[in-house]
C-alpha positions as CSV (number, residue, x, y, z in Angstrom):
1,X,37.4,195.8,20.4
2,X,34.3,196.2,18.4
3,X,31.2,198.5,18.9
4,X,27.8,197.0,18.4
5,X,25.5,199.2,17.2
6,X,21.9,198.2,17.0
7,X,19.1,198.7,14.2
8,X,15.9,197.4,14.4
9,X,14.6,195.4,11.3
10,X,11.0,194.0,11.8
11,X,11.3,192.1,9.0
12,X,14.1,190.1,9.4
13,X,15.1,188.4,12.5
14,X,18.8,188.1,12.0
15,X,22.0,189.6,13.5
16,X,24.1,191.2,11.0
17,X,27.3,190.0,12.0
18,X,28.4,187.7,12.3
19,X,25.4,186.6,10.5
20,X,24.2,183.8,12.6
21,X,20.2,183.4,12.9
22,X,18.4,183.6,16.6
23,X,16.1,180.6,17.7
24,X,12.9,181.0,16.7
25,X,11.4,181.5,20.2
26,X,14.0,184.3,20.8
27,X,14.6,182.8,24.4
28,X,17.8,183.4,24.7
29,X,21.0,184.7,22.8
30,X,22.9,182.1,24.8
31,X,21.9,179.1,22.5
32,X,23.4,180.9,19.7
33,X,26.9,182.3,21.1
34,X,27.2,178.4,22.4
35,X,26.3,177.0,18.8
36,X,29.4,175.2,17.3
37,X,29.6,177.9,14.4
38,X,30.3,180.8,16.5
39,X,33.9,179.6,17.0
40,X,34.2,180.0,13.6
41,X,32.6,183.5,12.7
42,X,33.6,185.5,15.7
43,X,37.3,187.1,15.9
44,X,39.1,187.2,19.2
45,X,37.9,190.9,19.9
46,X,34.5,190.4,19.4
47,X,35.3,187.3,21.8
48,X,35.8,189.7,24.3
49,X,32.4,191.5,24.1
50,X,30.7,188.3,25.1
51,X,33.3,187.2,28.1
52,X,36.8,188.6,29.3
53,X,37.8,184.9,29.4
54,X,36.6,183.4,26.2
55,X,33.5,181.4,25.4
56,X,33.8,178.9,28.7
57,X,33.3,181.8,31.1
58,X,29.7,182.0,29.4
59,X,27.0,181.0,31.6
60,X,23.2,181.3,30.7
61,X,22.0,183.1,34.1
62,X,24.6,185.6,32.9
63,X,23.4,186.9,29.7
64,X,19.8,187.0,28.9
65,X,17.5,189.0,25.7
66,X,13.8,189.5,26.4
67,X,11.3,187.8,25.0
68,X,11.2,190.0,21.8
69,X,11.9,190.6,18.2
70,X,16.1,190.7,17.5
71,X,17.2,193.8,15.1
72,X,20.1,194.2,13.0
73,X,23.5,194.5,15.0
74,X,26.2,196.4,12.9
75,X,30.2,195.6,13.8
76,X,32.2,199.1,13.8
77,X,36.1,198.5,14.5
78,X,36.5,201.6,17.2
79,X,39.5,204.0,16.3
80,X,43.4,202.9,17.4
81,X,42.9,206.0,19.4
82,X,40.0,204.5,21.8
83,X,42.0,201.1,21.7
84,X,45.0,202.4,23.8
85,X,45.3,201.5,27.4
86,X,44.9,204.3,30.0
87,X,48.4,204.8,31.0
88,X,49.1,205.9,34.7
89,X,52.7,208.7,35.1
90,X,54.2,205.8,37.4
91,X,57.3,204.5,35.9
92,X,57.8,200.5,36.5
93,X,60.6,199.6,39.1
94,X,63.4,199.5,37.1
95,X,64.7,196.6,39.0
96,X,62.4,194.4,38.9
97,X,62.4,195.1,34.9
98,X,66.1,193.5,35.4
99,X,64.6,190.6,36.2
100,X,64.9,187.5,34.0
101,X,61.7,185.7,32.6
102,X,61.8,182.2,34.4
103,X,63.0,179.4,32.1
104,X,63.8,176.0,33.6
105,X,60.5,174.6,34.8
106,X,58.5,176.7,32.7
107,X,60.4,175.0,29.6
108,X,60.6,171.6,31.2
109,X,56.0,172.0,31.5
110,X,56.7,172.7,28.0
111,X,58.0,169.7,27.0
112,X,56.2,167.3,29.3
113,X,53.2,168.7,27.9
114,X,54.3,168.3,23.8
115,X,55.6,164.4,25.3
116,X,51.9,163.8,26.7
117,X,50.4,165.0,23.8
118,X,52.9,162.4,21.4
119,X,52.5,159.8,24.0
120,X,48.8,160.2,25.4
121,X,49.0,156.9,26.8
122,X,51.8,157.0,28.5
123,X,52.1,157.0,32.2
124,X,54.6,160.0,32.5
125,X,56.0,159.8,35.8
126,X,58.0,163.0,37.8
127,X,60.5,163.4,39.7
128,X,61.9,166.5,38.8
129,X,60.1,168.6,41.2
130,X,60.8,169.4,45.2
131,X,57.6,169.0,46.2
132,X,56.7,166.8,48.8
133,X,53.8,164.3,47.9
134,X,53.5,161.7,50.8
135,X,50.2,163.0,53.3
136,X,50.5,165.0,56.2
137,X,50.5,162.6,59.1
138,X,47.7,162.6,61.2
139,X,48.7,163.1,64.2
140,X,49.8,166.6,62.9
141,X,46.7,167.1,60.9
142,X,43.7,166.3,63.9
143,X,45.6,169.0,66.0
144,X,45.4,171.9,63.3
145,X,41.1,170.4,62.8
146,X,41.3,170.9,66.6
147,X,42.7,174.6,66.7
148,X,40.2,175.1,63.4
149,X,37.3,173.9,64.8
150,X,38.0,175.9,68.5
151,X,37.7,178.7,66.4
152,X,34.2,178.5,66.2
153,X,34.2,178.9,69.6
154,X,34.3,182.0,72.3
155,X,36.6,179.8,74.3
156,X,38.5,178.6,71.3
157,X,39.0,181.8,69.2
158,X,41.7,183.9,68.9
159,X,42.1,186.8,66.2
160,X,45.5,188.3,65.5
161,X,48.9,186.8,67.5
162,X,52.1,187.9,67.9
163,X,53.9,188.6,64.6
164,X,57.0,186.6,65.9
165,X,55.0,183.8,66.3
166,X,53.3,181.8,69.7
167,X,55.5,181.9,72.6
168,X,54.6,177.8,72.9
169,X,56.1,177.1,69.5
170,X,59.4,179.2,69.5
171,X,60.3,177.8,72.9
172,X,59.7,174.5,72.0
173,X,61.9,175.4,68.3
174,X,64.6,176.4,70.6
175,X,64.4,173.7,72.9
176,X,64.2,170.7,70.0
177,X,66.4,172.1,67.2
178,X,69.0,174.8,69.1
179,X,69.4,172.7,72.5
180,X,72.6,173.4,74.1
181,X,73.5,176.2,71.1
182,X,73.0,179.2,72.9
183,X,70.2,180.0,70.8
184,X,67.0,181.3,72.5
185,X,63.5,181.3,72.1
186,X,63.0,185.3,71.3
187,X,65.8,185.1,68.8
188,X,63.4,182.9,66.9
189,X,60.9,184.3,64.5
190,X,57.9,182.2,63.2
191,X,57.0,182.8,59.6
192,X,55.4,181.5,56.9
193,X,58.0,179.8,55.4
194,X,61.2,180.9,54.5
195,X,61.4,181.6,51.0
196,X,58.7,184.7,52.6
197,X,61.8,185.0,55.1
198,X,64.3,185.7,52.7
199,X,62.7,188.4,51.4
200,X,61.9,190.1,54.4
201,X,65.8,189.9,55.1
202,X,66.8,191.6,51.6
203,X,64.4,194.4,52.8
204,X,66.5,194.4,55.6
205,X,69.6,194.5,54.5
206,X,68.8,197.0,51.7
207,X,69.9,198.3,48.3
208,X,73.6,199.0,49.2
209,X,74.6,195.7,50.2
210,X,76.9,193.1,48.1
211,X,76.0,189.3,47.9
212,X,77.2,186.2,47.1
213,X,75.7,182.5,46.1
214,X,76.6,179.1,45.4
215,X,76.8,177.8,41.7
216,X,74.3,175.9,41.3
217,X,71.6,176.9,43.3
218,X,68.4,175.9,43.8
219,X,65.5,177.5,42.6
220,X,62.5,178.9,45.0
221,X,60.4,180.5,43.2
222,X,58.3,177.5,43.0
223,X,55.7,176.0,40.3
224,X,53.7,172.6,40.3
225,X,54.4,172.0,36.9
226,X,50.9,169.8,35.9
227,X,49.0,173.4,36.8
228,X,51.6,175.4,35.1
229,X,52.6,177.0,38.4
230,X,56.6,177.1,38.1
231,X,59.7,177.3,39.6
232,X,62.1,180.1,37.9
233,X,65.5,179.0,37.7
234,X,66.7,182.6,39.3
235,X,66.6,181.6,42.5
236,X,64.9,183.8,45.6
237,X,68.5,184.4,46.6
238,X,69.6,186.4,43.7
239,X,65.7,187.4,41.5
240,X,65.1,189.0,45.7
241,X,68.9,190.6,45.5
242,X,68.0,192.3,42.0
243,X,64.3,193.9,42.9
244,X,66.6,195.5,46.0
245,X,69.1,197.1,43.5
246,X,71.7,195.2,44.8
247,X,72.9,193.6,41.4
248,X,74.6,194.8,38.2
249,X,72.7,194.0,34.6
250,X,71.8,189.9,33.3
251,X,75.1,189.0,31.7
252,X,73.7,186.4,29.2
253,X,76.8,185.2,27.8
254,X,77.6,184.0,31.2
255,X,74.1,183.9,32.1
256,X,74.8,185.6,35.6
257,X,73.7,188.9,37.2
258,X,76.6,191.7,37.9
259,X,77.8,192.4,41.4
260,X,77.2,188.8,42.4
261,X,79.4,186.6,43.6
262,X,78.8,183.1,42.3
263,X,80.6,180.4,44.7
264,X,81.7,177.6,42.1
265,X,80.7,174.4,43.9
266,X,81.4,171.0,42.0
267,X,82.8,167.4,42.4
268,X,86.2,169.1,41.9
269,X,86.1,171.0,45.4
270,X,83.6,168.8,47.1
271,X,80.6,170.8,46.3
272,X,82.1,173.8,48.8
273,X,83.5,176.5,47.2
274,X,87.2,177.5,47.5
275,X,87.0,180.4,49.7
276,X,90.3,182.2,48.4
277,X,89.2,182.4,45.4
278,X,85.8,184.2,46.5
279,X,85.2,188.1,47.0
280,X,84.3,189.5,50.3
281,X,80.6,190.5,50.1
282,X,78.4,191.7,52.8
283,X,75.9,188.9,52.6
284,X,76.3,184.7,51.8
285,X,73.9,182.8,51.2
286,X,74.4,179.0,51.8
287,X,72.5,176.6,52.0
288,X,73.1,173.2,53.1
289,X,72.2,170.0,53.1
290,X,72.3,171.6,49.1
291,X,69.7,172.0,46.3
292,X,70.3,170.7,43.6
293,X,73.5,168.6,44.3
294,X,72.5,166.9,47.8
295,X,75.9,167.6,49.4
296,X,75.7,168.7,53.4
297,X,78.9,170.8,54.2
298,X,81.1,169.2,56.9
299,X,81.6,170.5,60.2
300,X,84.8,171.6,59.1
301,X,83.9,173.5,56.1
302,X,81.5,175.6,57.7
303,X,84.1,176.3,60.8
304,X,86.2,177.9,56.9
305,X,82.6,179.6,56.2
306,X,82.3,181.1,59.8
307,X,86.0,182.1,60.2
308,X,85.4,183.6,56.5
309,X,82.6,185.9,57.1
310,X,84.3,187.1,60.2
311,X,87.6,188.0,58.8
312,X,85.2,189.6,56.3
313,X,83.0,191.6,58.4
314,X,80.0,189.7,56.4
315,X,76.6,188.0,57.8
316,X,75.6,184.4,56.2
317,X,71.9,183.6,55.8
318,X,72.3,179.9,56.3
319,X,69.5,177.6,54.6
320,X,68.8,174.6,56.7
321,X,65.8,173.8,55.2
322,X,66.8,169.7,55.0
323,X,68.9,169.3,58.2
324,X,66.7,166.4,59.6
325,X,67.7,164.4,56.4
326,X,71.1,164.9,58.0
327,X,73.5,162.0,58.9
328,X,76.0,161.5,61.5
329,X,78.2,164.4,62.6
330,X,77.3,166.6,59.7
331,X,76.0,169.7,61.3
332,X,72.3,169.8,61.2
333,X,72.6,173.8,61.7
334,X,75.2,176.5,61.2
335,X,74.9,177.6,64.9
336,X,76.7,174.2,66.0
337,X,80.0,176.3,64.7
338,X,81.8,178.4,67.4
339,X,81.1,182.0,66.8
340,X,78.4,181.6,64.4
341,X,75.9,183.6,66.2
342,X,77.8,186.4,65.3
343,X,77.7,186.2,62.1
344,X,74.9,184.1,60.9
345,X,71.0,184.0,60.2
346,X,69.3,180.9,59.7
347,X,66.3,180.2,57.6
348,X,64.2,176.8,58.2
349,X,61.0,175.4,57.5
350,X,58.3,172.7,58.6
351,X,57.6,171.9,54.3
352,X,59.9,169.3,54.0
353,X,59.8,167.3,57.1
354,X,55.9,167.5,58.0
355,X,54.3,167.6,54.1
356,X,54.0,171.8,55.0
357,X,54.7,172.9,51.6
358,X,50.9,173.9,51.6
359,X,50.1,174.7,55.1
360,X,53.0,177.1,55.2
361,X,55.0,177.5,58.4
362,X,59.1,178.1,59.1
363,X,61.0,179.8,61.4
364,X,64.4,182.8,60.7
365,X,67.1,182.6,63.7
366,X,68.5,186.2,64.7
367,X,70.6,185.5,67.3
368,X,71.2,188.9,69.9
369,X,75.0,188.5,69.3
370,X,74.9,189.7,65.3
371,X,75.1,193.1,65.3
372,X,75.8,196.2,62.4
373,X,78.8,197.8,61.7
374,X,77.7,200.5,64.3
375,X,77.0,197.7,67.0
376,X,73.3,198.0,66.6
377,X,71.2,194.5,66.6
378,X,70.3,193.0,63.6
379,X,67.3,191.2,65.5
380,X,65.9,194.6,66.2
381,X,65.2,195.5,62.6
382,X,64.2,192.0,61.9
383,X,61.8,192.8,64.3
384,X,60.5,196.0,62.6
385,X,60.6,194.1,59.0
386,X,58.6,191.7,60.9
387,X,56.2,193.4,62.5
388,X,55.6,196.2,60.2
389,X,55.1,193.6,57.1
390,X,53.2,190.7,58.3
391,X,50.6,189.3,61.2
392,X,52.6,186.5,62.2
393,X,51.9,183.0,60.5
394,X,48.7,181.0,60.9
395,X,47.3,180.3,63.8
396,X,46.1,176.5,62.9
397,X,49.6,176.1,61.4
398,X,51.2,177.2,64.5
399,X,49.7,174.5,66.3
400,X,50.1,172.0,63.4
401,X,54.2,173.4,64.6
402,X,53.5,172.9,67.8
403,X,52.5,169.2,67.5
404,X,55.3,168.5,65.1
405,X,57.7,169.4,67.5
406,X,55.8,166.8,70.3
407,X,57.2,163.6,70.4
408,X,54.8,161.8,68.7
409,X,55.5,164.9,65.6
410,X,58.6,163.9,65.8
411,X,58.4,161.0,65.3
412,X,55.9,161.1,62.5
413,X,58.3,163.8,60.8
414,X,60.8,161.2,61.1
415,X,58.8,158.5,59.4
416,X,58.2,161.1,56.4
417,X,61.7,162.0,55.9
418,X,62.8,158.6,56.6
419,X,60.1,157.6,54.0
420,X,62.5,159.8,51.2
421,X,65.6,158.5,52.4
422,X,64.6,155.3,51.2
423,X,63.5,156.7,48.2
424,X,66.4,158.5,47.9
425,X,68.9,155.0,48.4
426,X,66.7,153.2,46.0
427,X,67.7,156.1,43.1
428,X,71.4,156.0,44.1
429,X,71.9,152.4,43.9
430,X,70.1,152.1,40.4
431,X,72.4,154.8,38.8
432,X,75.2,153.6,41.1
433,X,74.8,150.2,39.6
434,X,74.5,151.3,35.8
435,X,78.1,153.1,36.4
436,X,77.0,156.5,37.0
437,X,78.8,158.8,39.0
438,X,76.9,159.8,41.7
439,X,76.5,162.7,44.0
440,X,74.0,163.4,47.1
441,X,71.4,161.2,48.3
442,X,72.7,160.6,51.8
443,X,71.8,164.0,53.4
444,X,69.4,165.8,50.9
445,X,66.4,163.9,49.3
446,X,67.8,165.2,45.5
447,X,70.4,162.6,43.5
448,X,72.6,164.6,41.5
449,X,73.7,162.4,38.5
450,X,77.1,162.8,36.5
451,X,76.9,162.3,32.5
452,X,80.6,163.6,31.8
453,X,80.3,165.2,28.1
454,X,76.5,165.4,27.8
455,X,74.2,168.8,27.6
456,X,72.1,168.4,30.6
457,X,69.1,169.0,28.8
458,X,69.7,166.8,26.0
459,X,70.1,163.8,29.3
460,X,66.7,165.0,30.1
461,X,65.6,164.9,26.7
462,X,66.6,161.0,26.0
463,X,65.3,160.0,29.6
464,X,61.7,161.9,28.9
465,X,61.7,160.1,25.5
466,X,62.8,157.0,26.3
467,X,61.3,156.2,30.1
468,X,58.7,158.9,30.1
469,X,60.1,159.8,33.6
470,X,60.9,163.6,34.3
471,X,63.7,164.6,36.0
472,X,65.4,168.2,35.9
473,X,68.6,169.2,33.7
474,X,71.5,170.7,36.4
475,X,72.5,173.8,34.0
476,X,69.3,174.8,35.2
477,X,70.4,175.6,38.3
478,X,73.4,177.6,37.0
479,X,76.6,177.2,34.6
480,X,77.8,174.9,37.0
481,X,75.3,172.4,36.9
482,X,75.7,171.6,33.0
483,X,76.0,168.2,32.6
484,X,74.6,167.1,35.5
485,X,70.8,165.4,35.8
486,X,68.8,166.3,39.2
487,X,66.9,163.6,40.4
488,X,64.3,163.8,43.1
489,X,63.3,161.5,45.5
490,X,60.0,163.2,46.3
491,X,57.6,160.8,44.5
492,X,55.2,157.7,45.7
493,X,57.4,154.6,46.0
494,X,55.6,152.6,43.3
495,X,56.5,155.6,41.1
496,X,59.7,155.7,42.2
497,X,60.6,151.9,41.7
498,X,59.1,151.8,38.3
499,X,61.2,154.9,37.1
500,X,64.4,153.2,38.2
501,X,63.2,150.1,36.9
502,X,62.8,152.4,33.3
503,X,66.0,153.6,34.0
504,X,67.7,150.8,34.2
505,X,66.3,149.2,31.0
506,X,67.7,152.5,29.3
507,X,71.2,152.3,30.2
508,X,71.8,148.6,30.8
């Protein structure tokens, strides 16, 4: 950083660096840091006298001179020694310095951003992203302006709720997604959403427990990528599991933390993993209907799964954040499976039926029946977690919950995700009909396309170059994904017809 030290010079109205002459009615200094020479004469550290943020965070009711006669400014480089940081004797969590810097998304900006720039008059179209993009419906929204506006209210206001969420809404979770499974409404806890969830449960579980994940798995840690937000290809599951201590050090040759068990899960074992072949660990995690490859285990895979964690003395945090994309008799949640509720947790969320990836609302199932080595209740430190690390969710989302789950909601949540089914269909047949194997779709809103042979990202490379349509390479989501392309179905419909239409023209 430079020091300016001042000398007055009658004579000669100029500053000495960076030699640039002041207005002749000495107004303002403003006029002259804004000229289009400044760029030029000014180095980055002086930059930072003038604004922490550059020359755009400049504004003229900021930075003013008196109506008076400038001086002389001198430029003195301060000392190396006053340059150094103030350094505080707490050492950095070690664990969280295991952490690896996010790469998939954050690369993929990268490129769509160079492709814009070559192609500026393109119309670059997305659907490599999980986001949803079709509007809230509003019957969901007038109920949350409803709750909003009562709160302007004495009769309408309410401050802090219950951390476990409003009675109202977990009764009514139990009663529309649980009937008939034994599951009750104080075993439900409302959140706000539940990648938030599966942290609070790595708190809970603690340092000294083993885990295990399917390969590929989908990333959470999520980005928009047109704001350079981004979603880091270490997924919740595991980048939560190593700033707990639970894992070994990043094995980059395999590109795969230590003391993690990666479930292989392809087209080779029907995207569930072979279970003999896995290591007990205290915790799965599982999710299904899966992210990236689309598959939804069968009822009897996840009877192996439960009869697996119980031979194994573990606990399965079951991810169910897609089951009403669900089909048929594939089990919407993992508590349809006899003896599940002593061994399983399960995570869901309002984000992907209602448009809540904004508004922020999900529910974590704890049922009484899972209990610690030592027969103490799982739900009971949940509890604490809860309580001791959060207020309890929103109270205009709650009720934006609450009307999702009337039966208008549901049937406006059904419209949505019917709404990406179709999108979804329209993606499989295209690749379907230009001879691509072809995976998901049916119970997931992601198509996960086969190109046998092919780098993954140099697929995403010829369909960004040649369609200018973004998609999302599958080694992103671990080793096994390489050669696979992720395609979502999360997009407009015109957008989504004139991508496969691109498509199409590309591999005819």
């Amino acid at each position: 950083m430079l020091g300016f030290l001042p000398t007055v010079n009658p004579t000669n109205h100029k500053i000495a660096a960076p030699f640039i002459e002041t207005p002749s009615d000495s107004s303002s200094i403003m006029s002259v840091l804004q000229h289009n020479h400044i760029a030029a004469s000014l180095s980055s550290s002086t930059s930072s006298f003038f604004a922490q943020n550059g020359f755009d965070a400049l504004r003229p009711q900021i930075v003013s001179v008196p109506q008076k006669k400038a001086g002389i400014c001198k430029c003195v480089a301060t000392s190396p020694a006053e340059q150094t940081a103030y350094k505080t004797k707490v050492s950095r969590n070690g664990n969280i310095a295991k952490l690896q810097a996010g790469y998939l998304f954050p690369e993929i900006g990268r490129r769509k951003a160079a492709h814009m720039l070559k192609y500026p008059d393109a119309q670059v179209i997305s659907l490599g992203i999980g986001d949803t993009t079709e509007p809230i419906p509003d019957v969901i929204t007038k109920a949350m302006a409803k709750r909003a506006l009562g709160l302007s209210t004495v009769e309408g206001y309410s401050g802090y709720g219950a951390e476990q969420g409003e009675k109202e809404l977990r009764a009514r979770l139990a009663s529309t997604f649980y009937a008939n499974l034994g599951i009750e409404e104080d075993d439900i806890f409302v959140s706000d959403g539940a990648k938030s969830d599966i942290s609070r449960l790595q708190v809970l579980f603690g340092s000294n427990v083993t885990m295990a994940v399917q390969d590929p798995s989908y990333p959470v840690t999520k980005f928009n990528i047109m704001h350079s937000l981004t979603l880091n290809y270490k997924n919740a599951y595991v980048d939560s599991s190593v700033i707990m201590g639970q894992t070994g050090e990043y094995q980059k040759d395999v590109e795969k933390f230590g003391k993690i068990e990666y479930m292989k899960c392809t087209p080779e074992n029907d995207f569930f993993p072979d279970l003999s072949k896995v290591s007990r660990t205290d915790i799965i995690f599982f999710c299904s209907p899966n992210n990236p490859t689309g598959s939804a285990a069968s009822r009897e895979q996840l009877i192996q799964l439960v009869k697996f964690a119980k031979e194994n003395g573990s606990i399965i945090v079951y991810d169910s954040a897609y089951a009403m994309y669900v089909s048929g008799n594939t089990p919407k949640s993992i508590f349809e499976i006899p003896g599940a509720k002593e061994v399983a947790i399960e995570t869901a969320s309002f984000s992907k039926y209602a448009g809540f990836t904004g508004v922020r609302l999900g529910w974590t199932v704890v049922p009484k029946e899972l209990k610690y080595s030592d027969g103490f209740p799982v739900a009971k430190d949940f509890n604490r977690i809860v309580c001791t690390g959060f207020n309890g969710a929103s109270n205009i989302a709650q009720s934006g919950g609450l009307t999702c789950l009337s039966p208008e909601g549901l049937a406006a949540m059904r419209e949505v995700v019917g709404f990406y089914k179709e999108n979804t269909q329209i993606i499989v047949d295209t690749f379907t009909s230009l001879g691509f194997k072809v995976y998901g779709g049916k119970d997931a809103p992601y198509v996960w396309v086969h190109f046998p042979g092919q780098s993954s990202w140099d697929v995403f490379s010829e369909i960004l170059e040649k369609t200018h349509v973004v998609t999302t390479p599958g080694s992103g989501f671990g080793p096994a994904g390489e050669g696979f392309v992720r395609v979502s179905a999360f997009g407009h419909r015109n957008n989504v017809l004139e991508a496969c239409r691109r498509f199409k023209e590309l591999y005819k």
